[in-house]
C-alpha positions in Angstrom: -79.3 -94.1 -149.6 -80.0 -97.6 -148.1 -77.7 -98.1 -145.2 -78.0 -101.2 -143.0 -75.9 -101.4 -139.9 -75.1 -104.9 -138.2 -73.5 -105.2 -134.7 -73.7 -105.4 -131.0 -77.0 -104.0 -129.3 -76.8 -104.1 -125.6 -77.5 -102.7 -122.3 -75.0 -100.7 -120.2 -75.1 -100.5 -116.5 -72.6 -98.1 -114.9 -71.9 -98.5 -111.6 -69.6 -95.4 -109.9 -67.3 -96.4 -106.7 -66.3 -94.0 -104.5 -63.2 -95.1 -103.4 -60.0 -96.5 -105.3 -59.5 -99.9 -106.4 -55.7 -100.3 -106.2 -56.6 -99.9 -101.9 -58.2 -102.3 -101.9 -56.5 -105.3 -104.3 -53.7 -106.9 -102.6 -51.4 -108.1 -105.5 -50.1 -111.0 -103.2 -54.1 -112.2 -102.9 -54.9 -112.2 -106.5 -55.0 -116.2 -106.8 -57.9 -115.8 -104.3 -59.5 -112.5 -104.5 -63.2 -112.1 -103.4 -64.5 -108.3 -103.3 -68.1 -106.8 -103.2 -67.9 -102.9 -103.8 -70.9 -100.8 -102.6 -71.3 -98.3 -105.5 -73.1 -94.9 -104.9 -74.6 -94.6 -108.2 -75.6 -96.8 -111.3 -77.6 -96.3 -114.2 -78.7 -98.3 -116.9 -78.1 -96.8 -120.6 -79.3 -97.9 -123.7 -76.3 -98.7 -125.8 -74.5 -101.1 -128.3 -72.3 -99.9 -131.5 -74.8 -100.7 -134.3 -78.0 -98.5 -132.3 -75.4 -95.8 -131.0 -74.3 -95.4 -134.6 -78.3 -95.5 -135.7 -79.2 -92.8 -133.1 -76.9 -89.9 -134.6 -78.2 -90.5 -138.0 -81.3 -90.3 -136.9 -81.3 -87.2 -135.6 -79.5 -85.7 -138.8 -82.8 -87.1 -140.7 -82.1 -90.5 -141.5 -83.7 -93.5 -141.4 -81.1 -96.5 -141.0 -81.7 -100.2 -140.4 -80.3 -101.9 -138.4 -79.7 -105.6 -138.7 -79.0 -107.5 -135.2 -80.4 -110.0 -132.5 -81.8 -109.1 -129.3 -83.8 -110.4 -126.1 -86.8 -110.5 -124.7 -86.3 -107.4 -122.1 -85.8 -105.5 -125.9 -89.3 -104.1 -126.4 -88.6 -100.5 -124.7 -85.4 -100.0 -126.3 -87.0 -100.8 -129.4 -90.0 -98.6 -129.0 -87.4 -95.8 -128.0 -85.4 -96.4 -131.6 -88.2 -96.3 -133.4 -89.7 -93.4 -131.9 -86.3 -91.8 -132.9 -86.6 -92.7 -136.7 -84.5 -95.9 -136.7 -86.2 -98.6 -138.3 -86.0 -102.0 -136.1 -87.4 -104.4 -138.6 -84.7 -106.6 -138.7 -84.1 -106.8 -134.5 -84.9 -110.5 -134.5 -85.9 -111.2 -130.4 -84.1 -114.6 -129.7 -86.3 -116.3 -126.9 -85.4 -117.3 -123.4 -82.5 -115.1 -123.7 -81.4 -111.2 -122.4 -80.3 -108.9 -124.4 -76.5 -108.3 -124.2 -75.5 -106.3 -121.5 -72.5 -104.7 -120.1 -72.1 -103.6 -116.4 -68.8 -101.4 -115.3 -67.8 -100.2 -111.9 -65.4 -97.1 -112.0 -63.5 -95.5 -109.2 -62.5 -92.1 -108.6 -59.5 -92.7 -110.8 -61.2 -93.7 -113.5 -60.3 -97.3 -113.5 -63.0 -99.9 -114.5 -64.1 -103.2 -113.9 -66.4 -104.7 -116.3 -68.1 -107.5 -117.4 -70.1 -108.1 -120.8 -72.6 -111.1 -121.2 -73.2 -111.6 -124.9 -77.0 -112.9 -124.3 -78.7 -112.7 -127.6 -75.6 -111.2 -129.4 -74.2 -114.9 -129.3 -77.2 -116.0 -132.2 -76.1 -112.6 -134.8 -74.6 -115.6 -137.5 -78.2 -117.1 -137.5 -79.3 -113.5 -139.3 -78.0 -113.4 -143.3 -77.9 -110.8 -146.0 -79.1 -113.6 -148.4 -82.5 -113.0 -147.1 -83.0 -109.6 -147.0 -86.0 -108.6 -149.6 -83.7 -106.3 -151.5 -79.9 -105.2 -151.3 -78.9 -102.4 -149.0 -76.0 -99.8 -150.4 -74.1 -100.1 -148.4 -73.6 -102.6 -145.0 -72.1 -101.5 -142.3 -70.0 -104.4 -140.2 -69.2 -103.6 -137.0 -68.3 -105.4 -133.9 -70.3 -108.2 -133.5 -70.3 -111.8 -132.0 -67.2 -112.9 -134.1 -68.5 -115.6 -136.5 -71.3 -113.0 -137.8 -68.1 -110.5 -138.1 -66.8 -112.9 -140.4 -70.2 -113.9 -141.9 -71.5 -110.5 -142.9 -68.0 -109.6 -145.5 -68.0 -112.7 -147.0 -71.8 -112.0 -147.8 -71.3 -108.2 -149.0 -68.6 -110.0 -151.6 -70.9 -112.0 -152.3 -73.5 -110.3 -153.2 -71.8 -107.4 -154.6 -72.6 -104.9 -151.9 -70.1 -102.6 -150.7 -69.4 -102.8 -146.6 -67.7 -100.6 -144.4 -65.4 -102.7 -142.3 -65.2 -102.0 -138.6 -63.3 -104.6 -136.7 -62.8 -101.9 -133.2 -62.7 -103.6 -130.1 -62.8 -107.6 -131.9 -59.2 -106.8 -133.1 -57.9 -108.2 -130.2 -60.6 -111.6 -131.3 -59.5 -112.1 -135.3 -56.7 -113.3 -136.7 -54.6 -111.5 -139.1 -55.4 -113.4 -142.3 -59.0 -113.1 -140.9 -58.5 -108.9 -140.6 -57.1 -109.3 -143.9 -58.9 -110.9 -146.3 -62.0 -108.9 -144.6 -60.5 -105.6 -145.2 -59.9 -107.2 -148.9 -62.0 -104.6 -151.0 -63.7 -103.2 -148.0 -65.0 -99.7 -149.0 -64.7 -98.2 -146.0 -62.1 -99.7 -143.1 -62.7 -97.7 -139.8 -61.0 -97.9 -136.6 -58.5 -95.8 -133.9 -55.2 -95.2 -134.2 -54.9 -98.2 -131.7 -56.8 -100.5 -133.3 -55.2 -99.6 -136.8 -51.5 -100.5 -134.7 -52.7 -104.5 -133.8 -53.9 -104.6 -137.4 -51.0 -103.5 -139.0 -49.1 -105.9 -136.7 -51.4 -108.9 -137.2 -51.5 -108.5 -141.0 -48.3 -106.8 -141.3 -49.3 -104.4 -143.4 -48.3 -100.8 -143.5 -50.5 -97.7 -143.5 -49.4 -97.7 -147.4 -50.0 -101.3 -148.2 -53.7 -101.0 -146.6 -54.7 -98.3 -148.8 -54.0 -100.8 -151.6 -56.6 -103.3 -150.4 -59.3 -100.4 -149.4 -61.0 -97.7 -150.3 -60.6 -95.4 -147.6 -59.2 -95.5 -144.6 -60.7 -93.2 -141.6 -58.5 -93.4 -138.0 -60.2 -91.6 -135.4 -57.5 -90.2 -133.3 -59.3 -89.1 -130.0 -58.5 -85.3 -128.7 -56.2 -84.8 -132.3 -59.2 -85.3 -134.5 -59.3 -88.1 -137.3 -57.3 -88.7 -140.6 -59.3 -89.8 -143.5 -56.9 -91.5 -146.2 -58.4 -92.4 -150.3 -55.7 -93.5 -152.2 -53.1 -90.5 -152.4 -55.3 -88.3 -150.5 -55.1 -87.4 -147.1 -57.3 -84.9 -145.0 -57.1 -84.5 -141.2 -60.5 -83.6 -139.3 -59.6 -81.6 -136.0 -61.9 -82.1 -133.6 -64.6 -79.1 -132.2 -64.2 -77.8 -128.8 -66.6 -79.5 -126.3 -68.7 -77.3 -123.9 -67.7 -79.7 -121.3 -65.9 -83.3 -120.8 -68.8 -85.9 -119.5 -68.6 -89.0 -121.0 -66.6 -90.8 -123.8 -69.0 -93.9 -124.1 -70.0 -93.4 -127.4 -68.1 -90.8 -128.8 -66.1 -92.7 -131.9 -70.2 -94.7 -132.9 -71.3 -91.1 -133.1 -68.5 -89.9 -135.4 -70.0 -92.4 -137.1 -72.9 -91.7 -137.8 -72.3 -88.7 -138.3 -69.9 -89.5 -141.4 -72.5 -91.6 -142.7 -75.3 -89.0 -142.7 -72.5 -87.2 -145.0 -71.7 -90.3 -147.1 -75.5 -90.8 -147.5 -76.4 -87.2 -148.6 -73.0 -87.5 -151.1 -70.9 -85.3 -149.5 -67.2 -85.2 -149.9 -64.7 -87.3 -147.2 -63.7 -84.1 -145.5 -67.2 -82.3 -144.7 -68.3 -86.2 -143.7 -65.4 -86.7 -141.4 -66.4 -82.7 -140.1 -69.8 -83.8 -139.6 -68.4 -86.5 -137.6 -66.7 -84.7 -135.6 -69.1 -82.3 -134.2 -71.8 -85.2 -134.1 -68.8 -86.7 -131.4 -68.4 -83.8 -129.3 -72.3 -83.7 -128.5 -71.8 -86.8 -127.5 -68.9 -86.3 -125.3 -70.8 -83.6 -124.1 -73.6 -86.1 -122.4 -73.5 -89.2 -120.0 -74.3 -92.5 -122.6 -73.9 -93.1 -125.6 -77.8 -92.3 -126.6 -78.6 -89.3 -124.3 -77.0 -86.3 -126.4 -79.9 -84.3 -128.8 -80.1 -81.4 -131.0 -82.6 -80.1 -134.0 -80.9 -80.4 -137.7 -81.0 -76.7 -137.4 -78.5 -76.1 -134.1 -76.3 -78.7 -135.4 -76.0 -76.8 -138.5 -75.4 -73.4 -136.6 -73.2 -75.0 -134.2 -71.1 -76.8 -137.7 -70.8 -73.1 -139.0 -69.1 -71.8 -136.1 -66.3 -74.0 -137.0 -66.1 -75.4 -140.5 -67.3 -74.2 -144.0 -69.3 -76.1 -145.9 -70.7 -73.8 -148.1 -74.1 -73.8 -147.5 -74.0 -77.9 -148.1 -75.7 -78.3 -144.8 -79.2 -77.1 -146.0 -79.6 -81.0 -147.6 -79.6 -82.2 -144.2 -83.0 -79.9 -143.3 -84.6 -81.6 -146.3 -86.9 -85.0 -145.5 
């Protein structure tokens, strides 16, 4: 199956501080604040939803595209992507420009300051599915510079392709007519249990009313698993215990992927959504979104310890 992913590609440069913000923020000084933190640590992770979701799918043996604008300091990251199995074809480099990147301070209590320049990101509209050389199977929209977000569905209706729609953190950008006639026919709509709150409040829709303008519905529900609605049908994915708690950057772009590699191989919603879920907890498991790795074969020994899937898993060790 022919799956193109759209959305952001980035930098992320985490920055650790080892002290605690709210000592050192007056409230009464806000109208003028001016701080510099020394941080003890930062690195600098590859990162962005549309890669992040690439690289897990990739390591279950596919091949995705993915559709998106970068910068000129893009050439490593690509070389690492395609050394991966994700084909970069259609990572345009826009000139003269960076590509987006997101830099975070925490503290000890895991508050964050952040700031994310959109760099390259900011030219995704210029990119169309009209000129793509033949029409993917499915197109996945994630969160993007927010006219491509509202480019890209109005091209899969188009053109007849079906599009899994995942607004995530541009909710809080779109409007609610915007959110809805974009989920209108979507086949997929993803998003967390958050997310699916403001869009229920900005298109004032209930969880019933949203299954009639979707396919299926999959709310990722953080430590209490996922719920995957079709229709009438409901299954809940409980999520596998994690070795260890490192890092959730990441963690919902690899359930991802890993509920695409199911969709792709034409699995059923609840062995995609289990797929998913162990895919997110080796993610969890590592520090960035891109730094977690396993063979096909220990992801399918570690799958058994927990779910059945009735020996479905062997597709995923064919090429």
């Amino acid at each position: 199956m022919d799956i193109l992913i759209t959305g952001s590609v980035a930098y992320d440069y985490l920055m650790t501080f080892p002290g605690h913000f709210k000592e050192v923020i007056l409230p009464e000084r806000l109208a003028s604040i001016s701080l510099s933190f020394l941080v003890d640590s930062m690195s600098k992770q590859r990162g962005g939803i549309a890669p992040n979701i690439a690289y897990t799918m990739a390591l279950l043996g596919e091949r995705p595209r993915v559709m998106a604008t970068v910068g000129e300091d893009f050439e490593e990251y690509r070389s690492w992507l395609e050394a991966k199995g994700v084909d970069t074809a259609l990572m345009c480099v826009i000139p003269g420009v960076f590509t987006a990147s997101f830099f975070a301070t925490t503290d000890k209590d895991s508050a964050q300051i952040a700031s994310f320049y959109p760099g390259a990101m900011g030219f995704a509209a210029t990119q169309s599915l009209k000129d793509l050389m033949s029409k993917p199977d499915l197109v996945i929209v994630a969160p993007n510079a927010p006219d491509a977000m509202l480019k890209f569905p109005v091209e899969c209706r188009e053109l007849g392709i079906d599009y899994l729609y995942d607004p995530s953190q541009q909710v809080l950008r779109l409007e609610g007519d915007e959110l809805a006639r974009d989920m209108e026919g979507a086949h997929f709509l993803f998003c967390n249990d958050y997310e699916f709150g403001l869009i229920s409040k900005k298109t004032g829709r209930s969880l019933d009313q949203t299954l009639e303008h979707v396919n299926t519905l999959v709310i990722t529900r953080g430590k209490d698993g996922a719920d995957l609605y079709s229709g009438t049908n409901a299954v809940h994915i409980p999520t596998v215990p994690e070795d260890e708690i490192v890092d959730p950057t990441g963690v919902g772009d690899a359930f991802r992927g890993g509920f695409l590699t199911g969709y792709s191989r034409g699995f059923d919603w609840k062995l995609c959504g289990e797929i998913g879920s162990l895919a997110a907890v080796y993610c969890l498991e590592q520090r960035g979104p891109q730094s977690h790795n396993y063979t096909r074969e220990q992801f399918i020994e570690r799958f058994r310890q927990h779910f059945d899937d009735g020996g479905k898993l062997d597709e995923l060790l064919k090429p």
